[in-house]
VOBA-1610 file (N, C-alpha, C; in pm, whole numbers, padded with zeros to 5 digits, always signed):
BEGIN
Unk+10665+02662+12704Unk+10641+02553+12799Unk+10491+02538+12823Unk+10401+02418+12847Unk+10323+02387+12809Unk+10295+02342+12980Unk+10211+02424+13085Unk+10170+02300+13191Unk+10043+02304+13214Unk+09991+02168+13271Unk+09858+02137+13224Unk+09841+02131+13441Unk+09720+02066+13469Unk+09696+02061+13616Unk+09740+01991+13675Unk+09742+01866+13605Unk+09815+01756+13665Unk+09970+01762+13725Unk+10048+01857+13601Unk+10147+01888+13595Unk+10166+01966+13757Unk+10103+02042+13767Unk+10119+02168+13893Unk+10085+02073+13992Unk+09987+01998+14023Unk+09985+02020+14221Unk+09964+01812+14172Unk+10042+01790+14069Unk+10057+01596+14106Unk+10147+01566+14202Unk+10243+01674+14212Unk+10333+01622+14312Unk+10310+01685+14524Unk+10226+01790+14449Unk+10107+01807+14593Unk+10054+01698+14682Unk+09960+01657+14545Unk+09883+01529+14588Unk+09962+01404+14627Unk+10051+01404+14591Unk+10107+01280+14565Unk+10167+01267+14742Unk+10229+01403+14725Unk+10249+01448+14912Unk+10166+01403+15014Unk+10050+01453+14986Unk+09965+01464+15111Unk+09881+01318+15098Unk+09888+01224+14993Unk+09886+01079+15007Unk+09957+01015+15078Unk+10084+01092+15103Unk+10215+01021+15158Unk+10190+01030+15287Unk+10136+01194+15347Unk+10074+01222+15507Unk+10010+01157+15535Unk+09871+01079+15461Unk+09783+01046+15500Unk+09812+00889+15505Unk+09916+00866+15429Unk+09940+00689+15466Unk+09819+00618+15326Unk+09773+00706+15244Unk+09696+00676+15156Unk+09727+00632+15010Unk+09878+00650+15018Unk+09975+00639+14872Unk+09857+00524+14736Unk+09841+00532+14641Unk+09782+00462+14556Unk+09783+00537+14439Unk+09872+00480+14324Unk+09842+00569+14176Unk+09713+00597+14112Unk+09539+00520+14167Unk+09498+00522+14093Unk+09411+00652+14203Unk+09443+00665+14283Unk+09394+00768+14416Unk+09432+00906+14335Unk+09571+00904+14361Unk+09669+00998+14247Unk+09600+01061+14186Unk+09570+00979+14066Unk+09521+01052+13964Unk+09371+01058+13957Unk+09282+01017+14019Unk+09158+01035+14055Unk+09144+01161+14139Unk+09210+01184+14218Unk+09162+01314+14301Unk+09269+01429+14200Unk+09323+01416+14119Unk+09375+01539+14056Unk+09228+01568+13931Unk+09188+01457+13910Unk+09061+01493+13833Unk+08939+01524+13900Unk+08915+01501+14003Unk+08817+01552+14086Unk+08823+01692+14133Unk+08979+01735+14170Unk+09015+01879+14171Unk+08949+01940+14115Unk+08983+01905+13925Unk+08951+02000+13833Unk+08821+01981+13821Unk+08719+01878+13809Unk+08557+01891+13829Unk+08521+01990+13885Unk+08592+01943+14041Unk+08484+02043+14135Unk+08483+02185+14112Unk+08596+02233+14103Unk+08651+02444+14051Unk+08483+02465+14022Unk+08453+02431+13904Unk+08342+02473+13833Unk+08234+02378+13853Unk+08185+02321+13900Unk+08121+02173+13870Unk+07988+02185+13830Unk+07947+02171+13696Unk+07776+02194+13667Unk+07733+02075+13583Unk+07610+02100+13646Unk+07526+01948+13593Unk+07360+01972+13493Unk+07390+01979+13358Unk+07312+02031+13301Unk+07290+02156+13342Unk+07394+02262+13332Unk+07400+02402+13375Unk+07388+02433+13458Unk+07332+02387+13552Unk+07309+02395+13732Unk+07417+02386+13790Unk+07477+02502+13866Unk+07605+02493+13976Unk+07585+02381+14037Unk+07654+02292+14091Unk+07668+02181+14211Unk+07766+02169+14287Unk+07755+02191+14402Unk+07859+02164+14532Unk+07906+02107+14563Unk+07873+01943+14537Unk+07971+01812+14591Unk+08048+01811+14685Unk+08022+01742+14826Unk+08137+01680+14931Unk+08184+01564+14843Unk+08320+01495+14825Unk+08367+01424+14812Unk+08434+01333+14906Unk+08474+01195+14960Unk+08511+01174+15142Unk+08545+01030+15016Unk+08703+01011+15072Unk+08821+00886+15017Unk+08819+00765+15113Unk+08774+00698+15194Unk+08851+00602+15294Unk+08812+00447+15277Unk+08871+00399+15338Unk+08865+00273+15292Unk+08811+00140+15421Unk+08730+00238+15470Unk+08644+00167+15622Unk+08530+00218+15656Unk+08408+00166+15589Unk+08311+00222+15517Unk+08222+00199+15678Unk+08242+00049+15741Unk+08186+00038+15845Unk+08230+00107+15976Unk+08369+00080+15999Unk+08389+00215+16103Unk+08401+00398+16085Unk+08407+00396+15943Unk+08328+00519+15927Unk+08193+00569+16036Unk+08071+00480+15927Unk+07967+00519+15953Unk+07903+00504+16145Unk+08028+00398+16194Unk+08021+00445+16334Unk+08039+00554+16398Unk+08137+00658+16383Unk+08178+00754+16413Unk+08117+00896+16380Unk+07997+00841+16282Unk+07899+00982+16255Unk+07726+00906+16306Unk+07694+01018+16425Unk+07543+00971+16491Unk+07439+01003+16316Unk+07328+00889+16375Unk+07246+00877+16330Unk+07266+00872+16168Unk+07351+00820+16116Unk+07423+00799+15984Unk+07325+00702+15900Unk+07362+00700+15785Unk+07265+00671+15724Unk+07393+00652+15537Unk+07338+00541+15492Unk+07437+00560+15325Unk+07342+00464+15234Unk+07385+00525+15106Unk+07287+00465+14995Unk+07409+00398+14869Unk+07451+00279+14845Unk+07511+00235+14730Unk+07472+00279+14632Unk+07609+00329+14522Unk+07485+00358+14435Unk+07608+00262+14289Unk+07712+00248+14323Unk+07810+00145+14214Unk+07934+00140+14258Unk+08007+00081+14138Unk+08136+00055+14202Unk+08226+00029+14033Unk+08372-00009+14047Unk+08397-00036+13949Unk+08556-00030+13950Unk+08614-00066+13828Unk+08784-00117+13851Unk+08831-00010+13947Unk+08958-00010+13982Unk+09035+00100+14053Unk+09105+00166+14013Unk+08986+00250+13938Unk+09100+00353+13803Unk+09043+00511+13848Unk+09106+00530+13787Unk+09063+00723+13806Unk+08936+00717+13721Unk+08918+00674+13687Unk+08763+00654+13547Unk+08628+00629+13646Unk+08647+00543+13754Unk+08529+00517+13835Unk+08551+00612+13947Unk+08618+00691+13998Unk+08619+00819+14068Unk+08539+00923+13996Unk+08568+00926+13833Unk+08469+01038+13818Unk+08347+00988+13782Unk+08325+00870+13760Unk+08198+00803+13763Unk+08124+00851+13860Unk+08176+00808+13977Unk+08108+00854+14092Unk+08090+00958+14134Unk+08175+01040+14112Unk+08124+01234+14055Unk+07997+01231+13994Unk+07974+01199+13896Unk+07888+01207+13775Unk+07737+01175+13833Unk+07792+01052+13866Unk+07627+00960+13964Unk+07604+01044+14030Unk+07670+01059+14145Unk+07623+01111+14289Unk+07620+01281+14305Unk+07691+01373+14213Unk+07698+01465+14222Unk+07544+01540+14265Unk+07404+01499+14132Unk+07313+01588+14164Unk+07242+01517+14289Unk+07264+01412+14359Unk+07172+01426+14467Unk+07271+01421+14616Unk+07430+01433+14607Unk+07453+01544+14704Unk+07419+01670+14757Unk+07351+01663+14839Unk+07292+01808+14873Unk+07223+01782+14957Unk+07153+01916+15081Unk+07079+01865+15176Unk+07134+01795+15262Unk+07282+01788+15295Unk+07362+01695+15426Unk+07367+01596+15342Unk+07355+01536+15196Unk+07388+01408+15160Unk+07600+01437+15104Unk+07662+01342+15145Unk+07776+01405+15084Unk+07812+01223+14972Unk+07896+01273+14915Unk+07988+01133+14786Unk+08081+01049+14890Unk+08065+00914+14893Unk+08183+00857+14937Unk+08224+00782+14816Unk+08343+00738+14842Unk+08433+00643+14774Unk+08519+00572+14857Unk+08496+00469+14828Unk+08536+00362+14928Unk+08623+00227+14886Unk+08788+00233+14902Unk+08855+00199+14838Unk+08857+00071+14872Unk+08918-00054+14819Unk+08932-00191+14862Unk+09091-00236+14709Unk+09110-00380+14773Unk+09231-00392+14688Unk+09194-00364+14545Unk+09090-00387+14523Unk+09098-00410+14328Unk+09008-00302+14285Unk+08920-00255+14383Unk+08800-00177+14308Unk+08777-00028+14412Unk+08711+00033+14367Unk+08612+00178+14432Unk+08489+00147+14419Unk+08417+00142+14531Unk+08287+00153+14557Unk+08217+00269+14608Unk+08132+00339+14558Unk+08067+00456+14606Unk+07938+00480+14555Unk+07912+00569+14695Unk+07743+00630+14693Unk+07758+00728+14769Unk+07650+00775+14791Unk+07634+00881+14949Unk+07590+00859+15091Unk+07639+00911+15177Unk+07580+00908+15315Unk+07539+01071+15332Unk+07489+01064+15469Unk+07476+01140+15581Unk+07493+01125+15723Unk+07471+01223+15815Unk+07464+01210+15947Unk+07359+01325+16030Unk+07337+01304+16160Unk+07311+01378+16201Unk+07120+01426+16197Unk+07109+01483+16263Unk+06924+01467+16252Unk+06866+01595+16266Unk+06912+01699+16276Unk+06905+01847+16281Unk+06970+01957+16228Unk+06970+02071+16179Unk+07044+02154+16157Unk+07190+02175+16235Unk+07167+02117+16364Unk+07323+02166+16463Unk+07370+02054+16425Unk+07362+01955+16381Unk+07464+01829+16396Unk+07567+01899+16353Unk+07693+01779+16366Unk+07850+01762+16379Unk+07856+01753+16218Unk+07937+01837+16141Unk+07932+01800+16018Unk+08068+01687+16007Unk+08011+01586+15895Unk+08095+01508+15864Unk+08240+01492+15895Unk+08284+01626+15808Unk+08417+01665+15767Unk+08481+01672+15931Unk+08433+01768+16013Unk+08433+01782+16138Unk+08534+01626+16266Unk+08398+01576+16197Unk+08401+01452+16241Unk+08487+01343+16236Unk+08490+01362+16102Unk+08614+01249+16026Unk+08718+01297+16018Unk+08756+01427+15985Unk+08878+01499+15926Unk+08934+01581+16023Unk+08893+01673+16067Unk+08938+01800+16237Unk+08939+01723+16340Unk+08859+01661+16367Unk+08862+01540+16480Unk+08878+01404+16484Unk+08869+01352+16366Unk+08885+01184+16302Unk+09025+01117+16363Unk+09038+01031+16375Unk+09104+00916+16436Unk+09178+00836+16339Unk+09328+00918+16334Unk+09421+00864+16272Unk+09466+00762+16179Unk+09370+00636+16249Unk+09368+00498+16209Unk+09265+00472+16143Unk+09160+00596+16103Unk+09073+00539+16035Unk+09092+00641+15892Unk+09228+00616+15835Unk+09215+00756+15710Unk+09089+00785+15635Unk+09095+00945+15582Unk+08978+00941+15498Unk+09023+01082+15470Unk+09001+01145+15308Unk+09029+01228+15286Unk+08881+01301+15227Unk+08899+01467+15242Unk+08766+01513+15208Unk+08805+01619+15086Unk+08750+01683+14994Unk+08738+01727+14881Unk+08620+01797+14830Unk+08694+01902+14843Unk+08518+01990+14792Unk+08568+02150+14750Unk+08457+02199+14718Unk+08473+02357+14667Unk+08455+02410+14747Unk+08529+02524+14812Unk+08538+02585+14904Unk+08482+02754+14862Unk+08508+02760+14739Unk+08465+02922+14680Unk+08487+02859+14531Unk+08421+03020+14470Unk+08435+02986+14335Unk+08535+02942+14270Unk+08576+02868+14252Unk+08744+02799+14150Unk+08824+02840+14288Unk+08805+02749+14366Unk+08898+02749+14483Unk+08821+02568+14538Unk+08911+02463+14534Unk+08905+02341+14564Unk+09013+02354+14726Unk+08958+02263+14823Unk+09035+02229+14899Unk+08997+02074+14969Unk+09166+02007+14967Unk+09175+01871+14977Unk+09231+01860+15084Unk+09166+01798+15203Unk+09203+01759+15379Unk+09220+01677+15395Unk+09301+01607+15475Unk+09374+01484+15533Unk+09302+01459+15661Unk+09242+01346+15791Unk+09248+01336+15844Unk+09439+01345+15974Unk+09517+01347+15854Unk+09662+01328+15952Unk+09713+01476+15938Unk+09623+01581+15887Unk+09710+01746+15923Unk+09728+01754+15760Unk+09717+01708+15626Unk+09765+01741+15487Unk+09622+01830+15445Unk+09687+01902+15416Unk+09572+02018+15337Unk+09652+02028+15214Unk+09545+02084+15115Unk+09575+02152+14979Unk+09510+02196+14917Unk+09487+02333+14862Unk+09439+02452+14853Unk+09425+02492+14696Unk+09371+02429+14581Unk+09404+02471+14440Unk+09252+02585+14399Unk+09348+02719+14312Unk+09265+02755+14313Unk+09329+02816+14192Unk+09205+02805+14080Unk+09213+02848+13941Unk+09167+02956+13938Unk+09268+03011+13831Unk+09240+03171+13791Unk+09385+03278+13861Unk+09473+03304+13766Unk+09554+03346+13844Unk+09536+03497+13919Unk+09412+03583+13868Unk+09363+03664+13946Unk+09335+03673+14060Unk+09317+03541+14136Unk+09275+03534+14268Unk+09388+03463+14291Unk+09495+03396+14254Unk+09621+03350+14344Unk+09663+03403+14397Unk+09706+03471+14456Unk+09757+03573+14564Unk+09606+03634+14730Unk+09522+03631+14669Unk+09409+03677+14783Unk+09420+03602+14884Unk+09351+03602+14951Unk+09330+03571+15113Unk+09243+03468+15072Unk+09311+03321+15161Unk+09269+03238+15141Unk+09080+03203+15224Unk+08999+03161+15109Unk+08864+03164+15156Unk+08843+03147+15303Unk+08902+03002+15318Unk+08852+02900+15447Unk+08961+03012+15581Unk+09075+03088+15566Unk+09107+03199+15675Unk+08975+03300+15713Unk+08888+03324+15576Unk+08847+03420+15575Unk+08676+03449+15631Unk+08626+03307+15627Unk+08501+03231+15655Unk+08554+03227+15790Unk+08689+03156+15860Unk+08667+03119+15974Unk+08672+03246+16050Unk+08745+03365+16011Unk+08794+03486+16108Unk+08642+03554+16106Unk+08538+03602+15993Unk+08402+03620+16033Unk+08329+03559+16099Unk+08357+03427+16115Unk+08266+03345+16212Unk+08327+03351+16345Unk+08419+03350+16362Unk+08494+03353+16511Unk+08443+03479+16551Unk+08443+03605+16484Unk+08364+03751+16511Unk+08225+03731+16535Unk+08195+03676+16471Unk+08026+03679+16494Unk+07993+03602+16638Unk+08057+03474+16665Unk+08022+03393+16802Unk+08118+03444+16881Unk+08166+03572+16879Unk+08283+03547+17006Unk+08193+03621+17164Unk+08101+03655+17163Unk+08022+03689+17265Unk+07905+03603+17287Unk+07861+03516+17221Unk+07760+03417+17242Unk+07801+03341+17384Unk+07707+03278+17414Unk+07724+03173+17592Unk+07793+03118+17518Unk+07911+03052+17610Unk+07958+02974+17626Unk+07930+02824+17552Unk+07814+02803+17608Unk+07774+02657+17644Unk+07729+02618+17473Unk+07639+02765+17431Unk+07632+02709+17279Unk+07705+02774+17172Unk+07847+02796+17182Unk+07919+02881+17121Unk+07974+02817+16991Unk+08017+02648+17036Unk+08036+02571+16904Unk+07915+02551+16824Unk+07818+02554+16872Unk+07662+02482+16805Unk+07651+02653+16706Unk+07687+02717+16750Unk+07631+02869+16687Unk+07740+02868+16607Unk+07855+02825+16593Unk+07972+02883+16528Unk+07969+02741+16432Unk+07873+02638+16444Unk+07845+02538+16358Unk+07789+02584+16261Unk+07675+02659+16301Unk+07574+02673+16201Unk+07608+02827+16139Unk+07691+02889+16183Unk+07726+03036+16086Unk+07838+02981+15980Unk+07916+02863+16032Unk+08012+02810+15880Unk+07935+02766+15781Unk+07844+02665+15794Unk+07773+02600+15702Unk+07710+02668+15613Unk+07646+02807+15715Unk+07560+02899+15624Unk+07668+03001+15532Unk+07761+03029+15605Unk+07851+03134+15503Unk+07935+03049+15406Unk+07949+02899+15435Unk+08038+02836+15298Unk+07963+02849+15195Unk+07816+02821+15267Unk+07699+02795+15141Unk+07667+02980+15019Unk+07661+03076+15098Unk+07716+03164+15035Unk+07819+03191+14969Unk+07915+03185+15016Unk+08060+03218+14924Unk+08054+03105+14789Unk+07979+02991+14836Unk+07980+02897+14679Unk+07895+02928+14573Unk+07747+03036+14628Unk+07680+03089+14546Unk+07738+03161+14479Unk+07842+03234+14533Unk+07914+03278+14432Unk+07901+03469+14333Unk+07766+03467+14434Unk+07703+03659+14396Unk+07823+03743+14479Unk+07870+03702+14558Unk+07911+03840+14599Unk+07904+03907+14726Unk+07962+03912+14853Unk+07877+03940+14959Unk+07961+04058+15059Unk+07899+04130+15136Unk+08014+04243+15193Unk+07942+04211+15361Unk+08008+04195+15471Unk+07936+04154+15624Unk+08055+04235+15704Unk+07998+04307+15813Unk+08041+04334+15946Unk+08009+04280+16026Unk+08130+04258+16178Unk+08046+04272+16252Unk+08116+04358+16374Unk+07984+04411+16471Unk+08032+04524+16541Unk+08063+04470+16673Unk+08118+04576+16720Unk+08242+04544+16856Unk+08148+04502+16955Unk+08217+04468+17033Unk+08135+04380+17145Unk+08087+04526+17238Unk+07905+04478+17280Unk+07856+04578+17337Unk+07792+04696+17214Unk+07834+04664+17096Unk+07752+04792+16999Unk+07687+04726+16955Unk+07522+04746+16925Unk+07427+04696+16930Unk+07315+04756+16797Unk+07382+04926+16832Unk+07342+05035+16709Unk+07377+05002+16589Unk+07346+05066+16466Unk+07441+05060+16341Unk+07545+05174+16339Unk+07707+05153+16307Unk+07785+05283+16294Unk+07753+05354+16263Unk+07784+05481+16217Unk+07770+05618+16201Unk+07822+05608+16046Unk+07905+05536+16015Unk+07963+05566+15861Unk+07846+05464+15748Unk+07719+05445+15862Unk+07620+05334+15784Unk+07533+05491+15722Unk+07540+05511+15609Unk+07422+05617+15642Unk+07286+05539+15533Unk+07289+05443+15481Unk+07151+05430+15476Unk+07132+05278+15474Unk+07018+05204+15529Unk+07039+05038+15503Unk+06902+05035+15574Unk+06878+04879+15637Unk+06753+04811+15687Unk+06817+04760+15813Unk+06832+04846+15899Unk+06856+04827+16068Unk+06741+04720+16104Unk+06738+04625+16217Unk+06660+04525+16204Unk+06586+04527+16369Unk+06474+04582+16388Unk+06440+04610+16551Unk+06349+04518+16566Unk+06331+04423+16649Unk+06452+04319+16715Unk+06538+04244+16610Unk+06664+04237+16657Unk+06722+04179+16583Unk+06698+04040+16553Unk+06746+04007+16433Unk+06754+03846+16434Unk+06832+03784+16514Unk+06754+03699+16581Unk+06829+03606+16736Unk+06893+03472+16728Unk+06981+03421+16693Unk+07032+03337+16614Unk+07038+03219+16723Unk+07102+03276+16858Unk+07168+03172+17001Unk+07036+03168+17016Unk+06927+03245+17061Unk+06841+03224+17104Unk+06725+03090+17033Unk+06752+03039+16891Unk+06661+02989+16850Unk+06783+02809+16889Unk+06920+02833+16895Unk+07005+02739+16897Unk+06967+02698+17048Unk+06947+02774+17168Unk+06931+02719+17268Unk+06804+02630+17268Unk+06654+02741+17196Unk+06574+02626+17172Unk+06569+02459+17120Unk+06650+02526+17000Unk+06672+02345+16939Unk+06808+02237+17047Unk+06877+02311+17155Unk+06922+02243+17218Unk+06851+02169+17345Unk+06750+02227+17388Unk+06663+02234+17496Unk+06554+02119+17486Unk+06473+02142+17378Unk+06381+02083+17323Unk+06411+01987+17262Unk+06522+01947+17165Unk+06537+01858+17021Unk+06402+01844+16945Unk+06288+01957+16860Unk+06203+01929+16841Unk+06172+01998+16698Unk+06140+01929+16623Unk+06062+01938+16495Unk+06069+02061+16487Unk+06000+02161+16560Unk+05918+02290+16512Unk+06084+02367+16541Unk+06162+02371+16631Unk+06268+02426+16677Unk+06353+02408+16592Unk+06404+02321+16512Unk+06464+02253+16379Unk+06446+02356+16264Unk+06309+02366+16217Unk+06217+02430+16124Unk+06246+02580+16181Unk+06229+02592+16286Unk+06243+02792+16259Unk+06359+02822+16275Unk+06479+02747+16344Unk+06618+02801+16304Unk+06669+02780+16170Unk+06600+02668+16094Unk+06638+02658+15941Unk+06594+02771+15817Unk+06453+02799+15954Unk+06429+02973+15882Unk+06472+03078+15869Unk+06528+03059+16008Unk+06647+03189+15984Unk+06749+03197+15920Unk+06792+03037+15935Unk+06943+03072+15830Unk+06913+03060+15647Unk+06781+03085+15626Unk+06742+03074+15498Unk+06715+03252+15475Unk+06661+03305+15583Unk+06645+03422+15617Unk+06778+03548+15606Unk+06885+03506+15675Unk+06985+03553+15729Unk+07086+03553+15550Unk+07097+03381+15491Unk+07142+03403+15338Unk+07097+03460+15296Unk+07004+03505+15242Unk+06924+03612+15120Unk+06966+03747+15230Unk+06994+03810+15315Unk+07044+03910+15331Unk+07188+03898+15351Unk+07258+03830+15290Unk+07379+03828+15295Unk+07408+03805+15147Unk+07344+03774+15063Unk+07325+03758+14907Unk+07229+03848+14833Unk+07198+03985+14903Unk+07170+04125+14862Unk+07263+04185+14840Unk+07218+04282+14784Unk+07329+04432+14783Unk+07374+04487+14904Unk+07461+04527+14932Unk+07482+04624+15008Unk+07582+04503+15124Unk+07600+04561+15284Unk+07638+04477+15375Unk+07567+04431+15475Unk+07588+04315+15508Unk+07482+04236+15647Unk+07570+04311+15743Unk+07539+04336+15900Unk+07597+04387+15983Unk+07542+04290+16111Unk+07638+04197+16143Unk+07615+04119+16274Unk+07619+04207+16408Unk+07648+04152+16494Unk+07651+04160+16628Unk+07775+04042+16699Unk+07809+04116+16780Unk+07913+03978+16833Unk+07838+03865+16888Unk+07735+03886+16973Unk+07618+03770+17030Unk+07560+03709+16870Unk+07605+03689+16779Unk+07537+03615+16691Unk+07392+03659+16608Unk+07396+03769+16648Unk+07279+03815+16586Unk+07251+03871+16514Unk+07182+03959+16393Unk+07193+04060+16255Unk+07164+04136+16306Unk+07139+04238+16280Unk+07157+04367+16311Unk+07117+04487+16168Unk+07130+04442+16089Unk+07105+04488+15987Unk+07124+04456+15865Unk+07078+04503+15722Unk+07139+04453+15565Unk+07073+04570+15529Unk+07140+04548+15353Unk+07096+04618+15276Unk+07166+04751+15305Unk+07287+04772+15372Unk+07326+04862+15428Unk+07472+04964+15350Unk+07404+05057+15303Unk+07524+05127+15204Unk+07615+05258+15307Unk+07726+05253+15250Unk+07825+05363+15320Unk+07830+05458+15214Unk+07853+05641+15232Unk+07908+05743+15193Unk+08065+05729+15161Unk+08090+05701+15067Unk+08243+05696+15012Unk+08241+05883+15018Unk+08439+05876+15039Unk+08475+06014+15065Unk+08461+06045+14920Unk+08433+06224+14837Unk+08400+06234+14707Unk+08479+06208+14635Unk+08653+06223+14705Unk+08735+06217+14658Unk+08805+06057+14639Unk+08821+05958+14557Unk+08862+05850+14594Unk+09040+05843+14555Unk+09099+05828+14668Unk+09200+05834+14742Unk+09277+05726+14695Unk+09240+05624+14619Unk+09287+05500+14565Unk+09212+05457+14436Unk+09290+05482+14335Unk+09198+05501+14211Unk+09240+05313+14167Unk+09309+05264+14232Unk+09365+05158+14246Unk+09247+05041+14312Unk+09150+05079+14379Unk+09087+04992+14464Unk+08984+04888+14418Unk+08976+04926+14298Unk+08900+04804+14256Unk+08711+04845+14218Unk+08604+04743+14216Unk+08493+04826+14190Unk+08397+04827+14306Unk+08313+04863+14300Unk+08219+04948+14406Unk+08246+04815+14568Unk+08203+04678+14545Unk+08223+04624+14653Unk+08327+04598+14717Unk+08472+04602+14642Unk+08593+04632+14698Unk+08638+04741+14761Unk+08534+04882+14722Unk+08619+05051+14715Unk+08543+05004+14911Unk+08414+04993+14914Unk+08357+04968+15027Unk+08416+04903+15149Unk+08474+04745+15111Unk+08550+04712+15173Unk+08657+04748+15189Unk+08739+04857+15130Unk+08835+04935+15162Unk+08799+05016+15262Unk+08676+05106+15244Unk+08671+05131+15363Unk+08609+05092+15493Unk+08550+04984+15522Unk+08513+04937+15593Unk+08666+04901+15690Unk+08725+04828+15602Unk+08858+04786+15644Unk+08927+04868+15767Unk+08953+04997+15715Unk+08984+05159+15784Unk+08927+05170+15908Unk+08759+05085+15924Unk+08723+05148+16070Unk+08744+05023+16151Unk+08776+04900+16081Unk+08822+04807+16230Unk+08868+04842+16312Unk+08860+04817+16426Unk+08917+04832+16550Unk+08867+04991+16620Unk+08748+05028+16563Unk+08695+05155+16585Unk+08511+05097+16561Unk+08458+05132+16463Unk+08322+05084+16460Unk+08301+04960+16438Unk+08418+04920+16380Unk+08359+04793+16327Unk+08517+04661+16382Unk+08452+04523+16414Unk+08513+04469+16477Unk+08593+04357+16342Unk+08527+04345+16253Unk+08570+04235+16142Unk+08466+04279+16044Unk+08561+04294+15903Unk+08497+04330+15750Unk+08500+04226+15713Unk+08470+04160+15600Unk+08468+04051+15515Unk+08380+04093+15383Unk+08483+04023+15255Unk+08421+04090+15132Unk+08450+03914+15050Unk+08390+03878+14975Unk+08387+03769+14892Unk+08320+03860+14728Unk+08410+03895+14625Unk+08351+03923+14514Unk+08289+03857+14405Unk+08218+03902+14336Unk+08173+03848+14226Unk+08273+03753+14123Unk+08417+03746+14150Unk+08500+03696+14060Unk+08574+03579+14183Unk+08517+03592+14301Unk+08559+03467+14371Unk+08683+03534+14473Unk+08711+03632+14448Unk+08872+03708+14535Unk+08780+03736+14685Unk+08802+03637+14794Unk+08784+03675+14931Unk+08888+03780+15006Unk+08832+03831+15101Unk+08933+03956+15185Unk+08876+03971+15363Unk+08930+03974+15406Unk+08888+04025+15535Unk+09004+04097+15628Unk+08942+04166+15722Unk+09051+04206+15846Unk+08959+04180+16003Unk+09006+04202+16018Unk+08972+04143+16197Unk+09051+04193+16298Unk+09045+04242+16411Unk+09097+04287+16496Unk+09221+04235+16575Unk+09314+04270+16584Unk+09460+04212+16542Unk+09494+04091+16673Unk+09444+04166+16839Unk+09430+04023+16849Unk+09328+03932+16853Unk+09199+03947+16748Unk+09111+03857+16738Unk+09020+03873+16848Unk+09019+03988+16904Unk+08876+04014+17029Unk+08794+04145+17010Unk+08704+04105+16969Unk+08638+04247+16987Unk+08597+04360+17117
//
């Protein structure tokens, strides 16, 4: 028996067209080919990330995202052929908050890119249109979520989750695993800027997990401030990196320079999360350390566990709910993992 992609999740798609009130054959089969783009998507060998965004109300769209902004860039019959056109075009200068629209009408697809937003904290798109978007204005979003892991959102509740490679079919799904570290990391931050901080730790950890190296993060229980005891060697960070503290600035101020040094940090904060070893947060949002290796017991107890950044996150795993409040491991082959404290409080 012979099955190809289309074959597996056409009748997925075909579903969550039906949720979304979006039904169209040439939709169909355009976003089953966009699926398979994005898994891998490179442009003259260069990885590329692509947002992809489906709707067919280009002007009350761009109402509903501040300070918005879109660039035409073509258009063409209403076939699956000008969907990946518009892949093709728009792919290398998505980036930088620019995302792909496609913008349906009776006979044709029209697309280019937009943006929104005027700072690092803005409301991301997806956010906007899709988690919070307004029923009546459909629009579907599409993008790579991890390495060969695609996920397709409905503004009306339809998700779908394709992820190539049957080695990682079974793991812990990325976007559980991004959100349960980020909910750890802001769950002691104020109040007041707890979404703005828990904005800007998704954006920065999707953008990791799509790089795709490899990454191992704690973070410690509320009130531990030290590094554990099972840390025995790494780059403890005195003062820590202050993450709320630079978010209150850019909330306070709205100013150029406040923009610029929280964009430093989270440029700062990736490259120690895309080192060796593990980043170690803080529940207030803050680092605490990288570069940070554990003493495995001599004896390994699970000859089963996989290689050095898995054996780690095995044991990291072991001290939740003791030193450590939430593990998280994303490998080199794309297999995400985490645990978290069972009822989610540190």
């Amino acid at each position: 028996m012979h099955l190809s992609l289309r074959d597996m999740v056409s009748g997925q798609v075909s579903d969550l067209l039906d949720t979304e009130g979006m039904q169209c054959s040439a939709t169909h089969k355009g976003l089953i080919l966009l699926i398979n783009s994005l898994a891998l998507y490179r442009d003259e060998g260069r990885a590329l990330f692509p947002e992809v965004f489906v709707f067919d109300k280009l002007d009350q769209i761009l109402q509903m995202l501040p300070f918005s902004e879109h660039v035409p860039i073509g258009s063409g019959p209403k076939t699956e052929g000008t969907m990946t056109d518009a892949l093709k075009k728009c792919a290398p200068l998505a980036q930088d908050g620019w995302a792909i629209y496609i913008l349906r009408d009776s006979n044709a697809f029209h697309y280019g890119l937009f943006r929104s937003g005027k700072h690092i904290l803005s409301v991301r798109p997806d956010d906007l249109l899709i988690e919070n978007g307004e029923p009546e204005v459909p629009a579907l979003f599409v993008h790579q979520i991890a390495d060969g892991t695609v996920e397709l959102r409905g503004v009306n509740g339809g998700t779908l989750v394709v992820t190539f490679g049957a080695s990682r079919a079974s793991e812990t799904s990325p976007v559980d695993a991004q959100r349960a570290l980020v909910a750890s990391i802001v769950a002691d931050v104020q109040e007041d800027i707890r979404e703005q901080t828990a904005a800007f730790y998704r954006s920065l950890v999707s953008r990791v997990v799509k790089a795709g190296h490899g990454t191992l993060a704690v973070v410690l229980p509320r009130g531990k401030r030290s590094l554990p005891r099972i840390f025995k060697d790494g780059i403890p960070l005195k003062p820590a990196v202050s993450v709320a503290e630079g978010i209150s600035e850019l909330i306070q101020y709205d100013s150029c320079a406040a923009n610029t040094t929280l964009q430093a940090k989270g440029a700062l904060i990736t490259g120690m999360l895309l080192s060796d070893g593990i980043t170690a947060f803080a529940s207030d949002g803050s680092v605490r350390g990288y570069k940070i290796f554990v003493k495995h017991p001599s004896k390994n107890t699970n000859p089963n566990a996989g290689g050095a950044r898995r054996r780690t996150f095995e044991l990291l795993k072991s001290r939740v709910g003791q030193e450590v409040a939430c593990a998280f491991m994303q490998s080199q082959d794309g297999a995400t993992d985490y645990k978290r404290r069972e009822n989610g409080i540190n």
